[in-house]
C-alpha positions as CSV (number, residue, x, y, z in Angstrom):
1,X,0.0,0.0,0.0
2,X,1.4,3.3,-1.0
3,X,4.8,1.6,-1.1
4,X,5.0,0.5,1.9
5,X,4.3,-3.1,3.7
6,X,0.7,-3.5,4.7
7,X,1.5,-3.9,7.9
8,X,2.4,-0.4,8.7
9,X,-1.2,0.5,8.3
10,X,-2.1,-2.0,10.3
11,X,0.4,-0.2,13.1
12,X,-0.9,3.0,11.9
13,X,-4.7,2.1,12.7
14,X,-3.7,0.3,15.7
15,X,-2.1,3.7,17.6
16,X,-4.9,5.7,15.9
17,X,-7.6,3.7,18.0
18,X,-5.3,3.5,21.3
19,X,-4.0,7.2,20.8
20,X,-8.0,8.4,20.8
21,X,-8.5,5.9,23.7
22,X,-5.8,7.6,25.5
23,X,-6.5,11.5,24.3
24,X,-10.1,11.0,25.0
25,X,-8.9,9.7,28.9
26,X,-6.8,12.9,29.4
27,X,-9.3,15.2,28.6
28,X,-12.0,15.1,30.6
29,X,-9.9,13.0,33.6
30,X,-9.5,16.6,35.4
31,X,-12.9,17.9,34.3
32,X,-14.5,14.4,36.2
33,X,-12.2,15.4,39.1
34,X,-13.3,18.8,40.1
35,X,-16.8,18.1,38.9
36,X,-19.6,17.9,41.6
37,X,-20.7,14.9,43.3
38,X,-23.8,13.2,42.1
39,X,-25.5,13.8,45.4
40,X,-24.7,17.5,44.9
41,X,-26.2,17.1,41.0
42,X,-23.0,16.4,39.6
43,X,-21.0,13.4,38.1
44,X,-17.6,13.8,39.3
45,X,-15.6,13.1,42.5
46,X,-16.0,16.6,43.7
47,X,-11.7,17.4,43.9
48,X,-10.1,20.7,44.4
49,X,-8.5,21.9,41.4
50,X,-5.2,21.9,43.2
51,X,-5.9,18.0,43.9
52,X,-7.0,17.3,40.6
53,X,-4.0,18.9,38.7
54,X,-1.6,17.4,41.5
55,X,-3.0,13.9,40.5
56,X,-3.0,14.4,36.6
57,X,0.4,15.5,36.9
58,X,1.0,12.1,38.8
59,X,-0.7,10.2,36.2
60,X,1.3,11.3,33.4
61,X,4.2,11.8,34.6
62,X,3.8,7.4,35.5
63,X,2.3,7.0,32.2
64,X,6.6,8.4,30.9
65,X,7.9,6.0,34.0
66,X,5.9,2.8,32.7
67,X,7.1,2.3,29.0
68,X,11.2,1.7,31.0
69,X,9.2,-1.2,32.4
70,X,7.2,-2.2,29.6
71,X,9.7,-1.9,27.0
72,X,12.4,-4.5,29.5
73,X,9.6,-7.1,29.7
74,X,9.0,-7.0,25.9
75,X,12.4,-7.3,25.5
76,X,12.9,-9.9,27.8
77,X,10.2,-12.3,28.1
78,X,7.5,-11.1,26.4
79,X,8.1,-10.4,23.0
80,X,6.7,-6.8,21.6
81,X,3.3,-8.6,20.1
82,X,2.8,-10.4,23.5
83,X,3.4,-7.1,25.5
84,X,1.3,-4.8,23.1
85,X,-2.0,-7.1,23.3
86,X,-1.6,-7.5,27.5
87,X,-1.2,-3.4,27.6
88,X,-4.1,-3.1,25.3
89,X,-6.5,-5.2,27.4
90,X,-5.3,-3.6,30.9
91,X,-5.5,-0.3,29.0
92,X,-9.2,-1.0,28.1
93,X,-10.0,-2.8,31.5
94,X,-9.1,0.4,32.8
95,X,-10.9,2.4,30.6
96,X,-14.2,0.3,31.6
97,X,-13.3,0.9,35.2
98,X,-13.3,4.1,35.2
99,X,-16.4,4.4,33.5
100,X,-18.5,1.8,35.5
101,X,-17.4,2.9,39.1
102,X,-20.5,2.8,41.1
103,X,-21.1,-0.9,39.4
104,X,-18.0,-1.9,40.8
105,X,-17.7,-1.3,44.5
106,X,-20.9,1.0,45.9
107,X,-19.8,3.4,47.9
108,X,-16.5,2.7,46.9
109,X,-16.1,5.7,43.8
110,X,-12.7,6.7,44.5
111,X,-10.9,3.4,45.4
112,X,-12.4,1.7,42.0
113,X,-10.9,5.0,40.5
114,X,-7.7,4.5,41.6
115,X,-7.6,0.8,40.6
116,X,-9.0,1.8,37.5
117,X,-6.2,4.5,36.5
118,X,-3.4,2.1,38.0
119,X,-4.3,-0.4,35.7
120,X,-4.6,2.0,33.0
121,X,-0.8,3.0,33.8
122,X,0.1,-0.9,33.5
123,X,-1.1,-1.0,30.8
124,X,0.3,1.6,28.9
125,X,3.8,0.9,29.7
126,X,3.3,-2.1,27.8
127,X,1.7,-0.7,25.2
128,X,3.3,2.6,24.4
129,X,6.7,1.6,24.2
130,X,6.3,-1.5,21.6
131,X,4.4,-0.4,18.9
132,X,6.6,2.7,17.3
133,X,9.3,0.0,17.6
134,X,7.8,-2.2,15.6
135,X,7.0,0.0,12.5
136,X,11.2,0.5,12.5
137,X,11.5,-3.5,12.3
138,X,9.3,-3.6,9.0
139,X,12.4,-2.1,7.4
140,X,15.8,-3.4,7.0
141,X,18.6,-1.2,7.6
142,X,19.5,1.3,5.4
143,X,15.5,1.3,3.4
144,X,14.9,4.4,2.9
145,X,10.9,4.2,3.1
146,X,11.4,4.5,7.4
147,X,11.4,7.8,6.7
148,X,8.4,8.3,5.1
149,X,6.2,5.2,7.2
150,X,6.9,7.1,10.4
151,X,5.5,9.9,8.4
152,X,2.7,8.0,8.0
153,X,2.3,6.8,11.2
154,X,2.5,9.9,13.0
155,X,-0.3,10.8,11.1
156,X,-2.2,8.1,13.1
157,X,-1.3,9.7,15.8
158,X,-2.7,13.1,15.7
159,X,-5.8,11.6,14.1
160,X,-6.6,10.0,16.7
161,X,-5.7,12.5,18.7
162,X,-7.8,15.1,17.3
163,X,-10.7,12.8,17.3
164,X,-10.8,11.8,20.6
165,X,-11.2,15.9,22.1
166,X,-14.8,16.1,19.5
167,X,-15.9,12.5,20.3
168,X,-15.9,12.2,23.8
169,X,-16.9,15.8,24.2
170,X,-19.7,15.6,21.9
171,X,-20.8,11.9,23.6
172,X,-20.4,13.4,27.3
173,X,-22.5,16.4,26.2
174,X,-25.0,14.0,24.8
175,X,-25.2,11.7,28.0
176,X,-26.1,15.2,29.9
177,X,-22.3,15.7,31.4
178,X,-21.6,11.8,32.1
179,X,-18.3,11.9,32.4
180,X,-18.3,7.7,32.9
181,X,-19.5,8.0,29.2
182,X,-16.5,9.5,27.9
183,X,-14.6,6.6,29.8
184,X,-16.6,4.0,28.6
185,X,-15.8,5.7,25.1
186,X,-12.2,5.3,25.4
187,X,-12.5,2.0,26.5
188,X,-14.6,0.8,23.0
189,X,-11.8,2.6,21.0
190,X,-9.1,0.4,22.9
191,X,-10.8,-2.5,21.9
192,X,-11.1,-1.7,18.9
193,X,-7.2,-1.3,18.7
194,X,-7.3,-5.0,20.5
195,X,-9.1,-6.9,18.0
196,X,-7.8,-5.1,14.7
197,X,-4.2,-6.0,16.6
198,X,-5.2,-9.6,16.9
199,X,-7.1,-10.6,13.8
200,X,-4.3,-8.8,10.9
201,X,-1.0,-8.8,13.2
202,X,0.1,-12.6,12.2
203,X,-1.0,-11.9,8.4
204,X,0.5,-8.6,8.0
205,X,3.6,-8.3,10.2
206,X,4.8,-12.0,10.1
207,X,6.9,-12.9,13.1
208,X,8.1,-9.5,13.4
209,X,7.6,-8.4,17.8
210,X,7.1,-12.5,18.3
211,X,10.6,-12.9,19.9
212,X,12.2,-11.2,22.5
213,X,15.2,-8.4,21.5
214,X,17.0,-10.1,24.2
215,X,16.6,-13.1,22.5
216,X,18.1,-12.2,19.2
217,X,21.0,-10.1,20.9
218,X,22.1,-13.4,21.9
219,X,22.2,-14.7,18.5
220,X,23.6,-11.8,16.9
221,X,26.5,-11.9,19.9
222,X,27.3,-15.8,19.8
223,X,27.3,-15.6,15.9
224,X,30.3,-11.9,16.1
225,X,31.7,-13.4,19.2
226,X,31.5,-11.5,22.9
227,X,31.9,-7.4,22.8
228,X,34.5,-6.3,24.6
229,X,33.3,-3.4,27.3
230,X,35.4,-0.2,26.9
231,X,35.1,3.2,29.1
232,X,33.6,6.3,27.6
233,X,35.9,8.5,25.4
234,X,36.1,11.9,25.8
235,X,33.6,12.8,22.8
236,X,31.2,10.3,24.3
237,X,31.1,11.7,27.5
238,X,30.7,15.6,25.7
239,X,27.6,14.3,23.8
240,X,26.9,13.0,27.2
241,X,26.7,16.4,28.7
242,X,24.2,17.8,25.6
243,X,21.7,14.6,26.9
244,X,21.9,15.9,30.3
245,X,22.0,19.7,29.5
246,X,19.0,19.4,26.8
247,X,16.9,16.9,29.6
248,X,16.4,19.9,32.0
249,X,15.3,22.0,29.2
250,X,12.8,19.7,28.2
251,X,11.8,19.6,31.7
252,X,11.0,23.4,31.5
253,X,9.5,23.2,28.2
254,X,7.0,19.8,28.9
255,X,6.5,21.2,32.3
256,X,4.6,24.6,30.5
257,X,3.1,22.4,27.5
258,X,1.0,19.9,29.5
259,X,-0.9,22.7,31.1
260,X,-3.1,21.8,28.4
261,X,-4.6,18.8,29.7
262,X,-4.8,19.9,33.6
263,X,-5.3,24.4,34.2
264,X,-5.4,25.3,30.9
265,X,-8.4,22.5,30.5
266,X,-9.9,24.0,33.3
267,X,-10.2,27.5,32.6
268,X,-11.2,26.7,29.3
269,X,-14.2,24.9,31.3
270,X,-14.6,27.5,33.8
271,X,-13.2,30.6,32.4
272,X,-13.7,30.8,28.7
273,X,-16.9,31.8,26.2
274,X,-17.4,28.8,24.3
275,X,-20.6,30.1,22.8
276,X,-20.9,30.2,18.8
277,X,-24.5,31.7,18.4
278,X,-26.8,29.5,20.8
279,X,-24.1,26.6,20.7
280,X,-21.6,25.8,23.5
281,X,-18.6,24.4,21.9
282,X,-17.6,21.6,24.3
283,X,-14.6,21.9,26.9
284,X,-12.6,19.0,25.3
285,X,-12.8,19.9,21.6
286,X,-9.9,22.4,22.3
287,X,-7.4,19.5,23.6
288,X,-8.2,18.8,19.8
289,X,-6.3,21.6,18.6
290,X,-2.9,20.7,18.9
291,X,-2.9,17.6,16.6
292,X,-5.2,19.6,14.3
293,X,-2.1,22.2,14.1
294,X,0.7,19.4,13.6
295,X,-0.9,18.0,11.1
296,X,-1.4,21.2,9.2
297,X,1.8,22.7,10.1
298,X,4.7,20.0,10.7
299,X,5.6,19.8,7.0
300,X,5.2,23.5,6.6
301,X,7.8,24.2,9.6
302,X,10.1,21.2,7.7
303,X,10.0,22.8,4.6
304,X,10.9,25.8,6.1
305,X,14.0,24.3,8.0
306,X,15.2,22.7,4.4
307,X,14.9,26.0,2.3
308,X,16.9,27.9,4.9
309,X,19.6,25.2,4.0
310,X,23.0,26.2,5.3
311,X,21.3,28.8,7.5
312,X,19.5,26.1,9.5
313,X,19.5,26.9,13.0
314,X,20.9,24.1,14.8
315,X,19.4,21.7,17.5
316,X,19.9,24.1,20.7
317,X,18.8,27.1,19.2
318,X,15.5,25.4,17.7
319,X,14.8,24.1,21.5
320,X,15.7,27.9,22.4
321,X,12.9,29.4,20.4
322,X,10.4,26.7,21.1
323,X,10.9,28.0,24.7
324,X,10.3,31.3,23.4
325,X,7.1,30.5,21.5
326,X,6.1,28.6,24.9
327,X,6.5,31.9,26.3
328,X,4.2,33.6,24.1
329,X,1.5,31.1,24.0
330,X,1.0,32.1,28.0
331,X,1.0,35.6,26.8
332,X,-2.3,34.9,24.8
333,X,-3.7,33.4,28.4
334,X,-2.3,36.4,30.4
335,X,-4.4,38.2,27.6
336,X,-7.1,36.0,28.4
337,X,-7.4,36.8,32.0
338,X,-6.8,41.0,31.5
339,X,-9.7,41.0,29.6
340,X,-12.2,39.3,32.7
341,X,-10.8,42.7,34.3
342,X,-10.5,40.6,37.1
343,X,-13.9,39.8,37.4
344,X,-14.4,35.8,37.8
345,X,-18.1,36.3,36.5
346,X,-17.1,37.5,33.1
347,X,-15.6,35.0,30.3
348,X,-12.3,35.3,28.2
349,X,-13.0,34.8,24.6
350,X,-12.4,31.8,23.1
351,X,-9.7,32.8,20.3
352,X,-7.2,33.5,23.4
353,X,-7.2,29.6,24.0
354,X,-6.5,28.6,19.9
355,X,-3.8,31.4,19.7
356,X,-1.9,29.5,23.1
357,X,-2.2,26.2,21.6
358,X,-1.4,27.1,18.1
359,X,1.9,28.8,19.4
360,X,2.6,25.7,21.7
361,X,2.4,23.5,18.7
362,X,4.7,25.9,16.8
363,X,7.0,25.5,19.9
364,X,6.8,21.8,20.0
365,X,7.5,21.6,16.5
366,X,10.6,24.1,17.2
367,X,12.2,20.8,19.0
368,X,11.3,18.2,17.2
369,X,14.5,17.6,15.8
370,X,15.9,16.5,19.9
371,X,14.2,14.3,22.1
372,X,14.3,10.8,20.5
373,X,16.4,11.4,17.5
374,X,19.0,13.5,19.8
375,X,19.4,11.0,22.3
376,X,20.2,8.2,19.0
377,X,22.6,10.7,18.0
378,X,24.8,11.5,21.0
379,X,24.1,7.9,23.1
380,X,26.8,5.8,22.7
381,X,25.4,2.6,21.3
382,X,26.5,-0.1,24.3
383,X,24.7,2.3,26.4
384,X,21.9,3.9,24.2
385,X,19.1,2.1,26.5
386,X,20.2,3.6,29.5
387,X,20.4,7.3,28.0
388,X,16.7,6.1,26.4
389,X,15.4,5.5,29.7
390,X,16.9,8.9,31.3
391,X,14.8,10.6,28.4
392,X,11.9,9.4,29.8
393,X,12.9,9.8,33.4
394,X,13.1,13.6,31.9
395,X,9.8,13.6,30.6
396,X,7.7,12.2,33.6
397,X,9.4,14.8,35.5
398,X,8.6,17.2,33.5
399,X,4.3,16.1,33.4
400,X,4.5,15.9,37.2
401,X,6.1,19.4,37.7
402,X,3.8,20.9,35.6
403,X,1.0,18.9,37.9
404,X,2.4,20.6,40.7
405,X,2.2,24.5,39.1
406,X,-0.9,23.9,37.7
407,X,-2.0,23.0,41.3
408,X,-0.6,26.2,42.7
409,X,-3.9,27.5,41.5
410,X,-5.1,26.7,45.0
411,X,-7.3,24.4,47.5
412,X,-10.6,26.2,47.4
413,X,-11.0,29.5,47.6
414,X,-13.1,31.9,45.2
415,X,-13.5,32.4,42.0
416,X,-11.5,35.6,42.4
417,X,-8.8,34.4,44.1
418,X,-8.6,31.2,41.2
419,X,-8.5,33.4,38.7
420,X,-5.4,35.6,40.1
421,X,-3.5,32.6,41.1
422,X,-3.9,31.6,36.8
423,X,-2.7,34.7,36.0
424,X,0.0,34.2,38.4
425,X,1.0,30.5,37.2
426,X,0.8,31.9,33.2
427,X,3.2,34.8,33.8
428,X,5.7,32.8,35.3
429,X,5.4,30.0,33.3
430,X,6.1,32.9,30.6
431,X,8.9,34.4,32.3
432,X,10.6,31.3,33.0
433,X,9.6,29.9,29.5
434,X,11.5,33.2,27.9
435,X,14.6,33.5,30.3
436,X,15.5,29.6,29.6
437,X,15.0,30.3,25.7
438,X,17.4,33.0,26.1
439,X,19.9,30.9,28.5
440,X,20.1,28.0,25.8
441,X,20.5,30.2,22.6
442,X,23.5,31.6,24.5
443,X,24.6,28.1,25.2
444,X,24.2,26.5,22.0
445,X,27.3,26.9,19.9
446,X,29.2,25.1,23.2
447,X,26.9,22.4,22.9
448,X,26.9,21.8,19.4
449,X,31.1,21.2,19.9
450,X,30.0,19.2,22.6
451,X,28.4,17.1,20.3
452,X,31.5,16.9,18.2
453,X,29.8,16.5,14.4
454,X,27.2,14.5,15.8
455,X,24.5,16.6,14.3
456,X,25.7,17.0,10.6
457,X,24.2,15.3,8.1
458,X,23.6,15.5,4.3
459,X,20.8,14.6,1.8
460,X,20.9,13.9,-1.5
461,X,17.4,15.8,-2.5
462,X,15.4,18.2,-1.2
463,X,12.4,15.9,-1.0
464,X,14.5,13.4,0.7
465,X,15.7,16.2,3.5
466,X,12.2,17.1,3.9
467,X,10.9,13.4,4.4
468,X,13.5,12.8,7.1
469,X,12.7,15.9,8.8
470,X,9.1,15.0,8.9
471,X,10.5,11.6,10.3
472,X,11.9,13.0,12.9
473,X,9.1,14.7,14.2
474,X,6.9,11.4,13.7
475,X,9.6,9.8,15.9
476,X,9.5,12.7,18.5
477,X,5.7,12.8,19.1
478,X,5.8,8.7,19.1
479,X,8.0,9.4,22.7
480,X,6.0,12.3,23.3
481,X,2.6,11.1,23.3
């Protein structure tokens, strides 16, 4: 199809349904938090905001901690098939638990909902790690369709990303603000993942994720004979460094970007005028816009990167100004708040919200070229697992500090006093977003020696530059999301 092996699409429709069961989770997880009790007319647990955001920051900063976990079993014992259909059914399970609390344990809401989102966890440190692995294995070495099939598969990604946001909004609006609905609806779209994995996986990918990587490293070292273990060089141990150096500015940067699922969610719910005529644009349609805006703008921000050819900015000074454009997406929310005129009564207008995200997405897209495809760069191969895993250590600390700012919004209290503490949380974010963005452009030609050549590359065409530019961010929101 296309080109490629059939069973990339099979991979491709497999994350799209998991991705939307996943997306559609996240957004409305906080919303079901601080909503009311039922007694009280509500269908949520009734949480502080500061509580809520404290545990979402919790949850995703586990859901980066898992996958070191999930992809060592898969490796191991389990084979990446094996670990992808166990994941998938623990992810659904907790999908379904979530949604069907008061069937499970009466009386028992929040315990079930703790069971329910540990599972969930489980489950998606099996999953998440496997599956982008797998669509590198359909490829021998040196083919140059990878490129172009990660292309395609990041695609799957942000569809089903962007899908999830308008269909579990639009189905909890339906049910009357059920939030267990929207669960319930992320658990049917896992399954679906589940049974399109199990009915075309054996057809379409072969025996590729049946046996352990373990397994065939011990091959591949009986048959070459046993690798010698050297110390780090000097070079390796500079491109050591950039890992580290990079790690706590992706901390910074992850830290302000997943506002969007936790206070940014919120004052979209509580804050914002989402009415178009006499329609109320649902609360989680906006978590839709920033796959809408990768989609659209990825190969446009590529292109751009490819005609500026030997004036390419280089890795560091990207990540600089995607701290930058961070920066200026809180601007649009400290916008938002001025014009309440600090009144909690009055709503922000809606176009405040799509000019944060769309300058987010511009940000992210910024540093697409680190993350996954720096750290395969500058690790040194016997120990590229290890620098792997402190990527993701990176990561999870950056979701649960931003859990832990966006809870600085407060326990209880007024509308009044919510709505200063936002504006608060958004300036600083801002200010710290900017003076990091400035700290790293300063530092970048010193890291790029540290890298020592590492980033230099060459293509052959235009079209093949863009493709593996595109690649790269496919491979970067595979980690990412």
């Amino acid at each position: 199809m296309l080109g490629h092996p059939k069973g990339l699409f099979l991979l491709f429709t497999t994350e799209l349904w998991e991705r939307f069961s996943y997306y559609a989770m996240r957004a409305i997880l906080v919303l079901y938090l601080v909503d009311a009790v039922q007694s009280q007319g509500g269908h949520g647990l009734g949480w502080t905001q500061a509580d809520a955001l404290s545990l979402y920051g919790t949850f995703t900063g586990l859901v980066y901690l898992t996958p070191l976990i999930g992809g060592w079993l898969a490796d191991t014992y389990l084979g990446q098939r094996r670990a992808i259909m166990i994941g998938g059914a623990l992810m659904a399970a907790g999908q379904f638990i979530l949604g069907t609390p008061h069937a499970w344990v009466p009386g028992m809401e929040v315990e079930v909902f703790y069971v329910g989102l540990g599972v969930l966890i489980l489950g998606n440190g099996l999953f998440k790690p496997n599956i982008s692995t797998m669509v590198g294995d359909l490829y021998e070495e040196g083919d140059h369709r990878r490129d172009g099939a990660f292309t395609i598969f990041y695609m799957g990604i942000n569809v089903g990303a962007f899908l999830s946001g308008i269909i579990v909004g639009s189905v909890v609006a339906y049910y009357d603000g059920n939030f267990q609905a929207g669960f319930i609806c992320a658990g049917i779209g896992m399954v679906l993942s589940l049974i399109i994995q199990f009915v075309y996986a054996q057809k379409l990918l072969g025996d590729i994720g049946r046996v352990p990587a373990a397994q065939l490293e011990k091959e591949k070292a009986a048959a070459s004979g046993e690798v010698r273990k050297e110390p780090l060089t000097k070079i390796e141990r500079d491109r050591i460094k950039v890992i580290m150096i990079m790690g706590l500015f992706t901390i910074i940067f992850w830290a302000g970007f997943e506002q969007a699922g936790g206070l940014m969610n919120i004052f979209t719910n509580d804050f914002t005028d989402r009415m178009i005529g006499g329609w109320e644009v649902p609360t989680t349609w906006f978590q839709s816009l920033n796959a809408m805006f990768i989609v659209i703008f990825a190969p446009v921000i590529a292109s751009i990167w490819i005609r500026l050819g030997k004036n390419e900015p280089n890795s560091p000074v990207k990540f600089a100004l995607g701290l930058i454009l961070l920066g200026i997406g809180f601007l649009f929310m400290i916008g938002a708040v001025l014009e309440m005129g600090g009144d909690a009564n009055a709503k922000s207008s809606m176009w405040w919200l799509v000019g944060a995200y769309f300058f987010h997405t511009m940000g992210e897209l910024c540093l697409s070229p680190i993350g996954l495809s720096m750290v395969t760069k500058l690790a040194p191969l016997r120990i590229a697992s290890l620098m792997m895993g402190a990527w993701f250590l990176f990561i999870a600390a950056a979701n649960k500090i931003g859990g832990i700012v966006g809870s600085l919004i407060g326990h209880g209290g007024g509308k009044e006093e919510q709505l200063a503490n936002a504006m608060s949380i958004f300036a600083g974010i801002a200010i710290t977003a900017a003076v990091s963005g400035i700290i790293l452009y300063f530092m970048a030609d010193k890291l790029v020696d540290w890298m020592h050549g590492a980033e230099d590359s060459t293509h052959h065409t235009e079209e093949q530059a863009l493709e593996e530019e595109i690649a790269v961010t496919a491979e970067h929101e595979a980690i990412k999301r």
